[in-house]
C-alpha positions in Angstrom: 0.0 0.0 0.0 1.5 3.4 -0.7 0.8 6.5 1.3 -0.2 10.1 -0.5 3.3 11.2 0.3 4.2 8.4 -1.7 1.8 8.8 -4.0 2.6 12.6 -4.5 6.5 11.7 -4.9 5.8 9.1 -7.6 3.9 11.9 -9.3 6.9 13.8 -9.0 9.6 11.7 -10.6 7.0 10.8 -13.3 8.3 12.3 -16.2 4.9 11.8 -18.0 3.3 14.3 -15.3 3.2 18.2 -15.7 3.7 20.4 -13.0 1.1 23.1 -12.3 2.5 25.3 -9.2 1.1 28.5 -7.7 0.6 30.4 -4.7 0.7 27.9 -1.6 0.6 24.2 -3.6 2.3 22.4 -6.0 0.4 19.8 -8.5 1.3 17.4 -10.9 -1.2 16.7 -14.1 -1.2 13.1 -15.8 -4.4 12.2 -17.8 -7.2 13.7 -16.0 -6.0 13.4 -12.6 -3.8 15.5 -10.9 -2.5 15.4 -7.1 -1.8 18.4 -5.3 0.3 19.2 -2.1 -0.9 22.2 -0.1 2.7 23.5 1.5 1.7 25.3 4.4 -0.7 22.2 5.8 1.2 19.5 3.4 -2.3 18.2 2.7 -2.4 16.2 -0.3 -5.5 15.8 -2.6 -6.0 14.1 -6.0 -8.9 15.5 -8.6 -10.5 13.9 -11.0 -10.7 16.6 -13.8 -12.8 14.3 -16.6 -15.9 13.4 -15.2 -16.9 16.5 -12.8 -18.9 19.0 -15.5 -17.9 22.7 -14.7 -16.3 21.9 -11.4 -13.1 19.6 -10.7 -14.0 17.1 -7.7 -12.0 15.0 -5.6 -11.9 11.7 -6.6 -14.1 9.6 -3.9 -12.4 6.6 -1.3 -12.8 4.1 -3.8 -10.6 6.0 -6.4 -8.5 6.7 -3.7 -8.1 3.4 -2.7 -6.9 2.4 -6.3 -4.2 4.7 -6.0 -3.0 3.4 -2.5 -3.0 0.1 -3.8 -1.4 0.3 -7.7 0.5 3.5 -7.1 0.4 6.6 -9.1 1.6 5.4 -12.8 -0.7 2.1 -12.6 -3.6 3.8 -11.0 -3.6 6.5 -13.5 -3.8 4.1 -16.3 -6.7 1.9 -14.9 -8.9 5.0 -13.9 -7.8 6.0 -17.9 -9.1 3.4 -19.2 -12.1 2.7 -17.5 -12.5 7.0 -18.0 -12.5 5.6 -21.7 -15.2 3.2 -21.4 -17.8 5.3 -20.2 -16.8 7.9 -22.7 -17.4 4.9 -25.7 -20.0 3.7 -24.0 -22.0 7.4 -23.8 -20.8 7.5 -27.7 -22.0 4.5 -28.9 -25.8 5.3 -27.9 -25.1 9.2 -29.1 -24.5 7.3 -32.1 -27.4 5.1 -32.1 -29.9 8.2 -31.1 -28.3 10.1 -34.3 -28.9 7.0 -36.3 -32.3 6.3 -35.6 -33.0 10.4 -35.6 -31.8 10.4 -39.1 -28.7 13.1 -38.2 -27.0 14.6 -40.6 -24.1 12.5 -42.2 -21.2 15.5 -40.7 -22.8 15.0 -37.2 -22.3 11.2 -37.4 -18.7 11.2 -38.9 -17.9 13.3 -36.0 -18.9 11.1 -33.4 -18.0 8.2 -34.5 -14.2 10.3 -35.7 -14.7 11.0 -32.0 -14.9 6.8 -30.5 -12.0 6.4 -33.2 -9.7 8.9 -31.4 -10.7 7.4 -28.2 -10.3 4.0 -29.2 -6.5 5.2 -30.1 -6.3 6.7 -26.8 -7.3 3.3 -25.3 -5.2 1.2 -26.9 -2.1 3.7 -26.2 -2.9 2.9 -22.7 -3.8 -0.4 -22.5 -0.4 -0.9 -24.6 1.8 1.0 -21.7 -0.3 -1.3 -19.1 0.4 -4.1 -20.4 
């Protein structure tokens, strides 16, 4: 099991990650999810910045679980991936709607342009997991 601290160093070293510092903290960014050390308090939070709308939310204990227990690199990858899923999945009936709604043909090439590039994304991943 790793700690935050832990967690937050890994970030660190990760050469894949892009630092994001301002007044007070210090973050690290690596597809969609970016850890962040407050130095006054050394509090250290991850956010999930895909699935949250307008606002960025802390991932919840079960996310935060997965990162205590693969580490930041693995963790990142799995949440990706599954990320990915519910992104293909939400395509594929955006798809379906468009179909049966008789869409215009540009509004379908773009979605399904869209699961393509997600698809690449996926395997990209799933490649580097493996």
């Amino acid at each position: 099991m790793y700690s935050l601290e832990d967690i937050f160093k890994q970030a660190e070293k990760d050469y894949h990650s892009k630092i994001l510092s301002g007044r007070g903290f210090v973050s690290f960014l690596c597809y969609g999810f970016k850890v962040v050390k407050d130095l006054e308090s050394g509090e250290i939070n991850i956010i999930d910045m895909t699935n949250a709308g307008d606002f960025y939310a802390e991932i919840t204990s079960d996310v935060y679980y997965t990162f205590q227990r693969l580490g930041w690199k693995k963790a990142i990858y799995v949440l990706y991936m599954n990320n990915c899923r519910l992104k293909l999945s939400r395509l594929e009936s955006r798809i379906n709607n468009a179909l049966v709604n008789n869409e215009s043909v540009k509004h379908i090439r773009k979605l399904k342009a869209s699961r393509e590039q997600i698809l690449r994304n996926f395997n990209k991943v799933k490649i580097k997991l493996n």
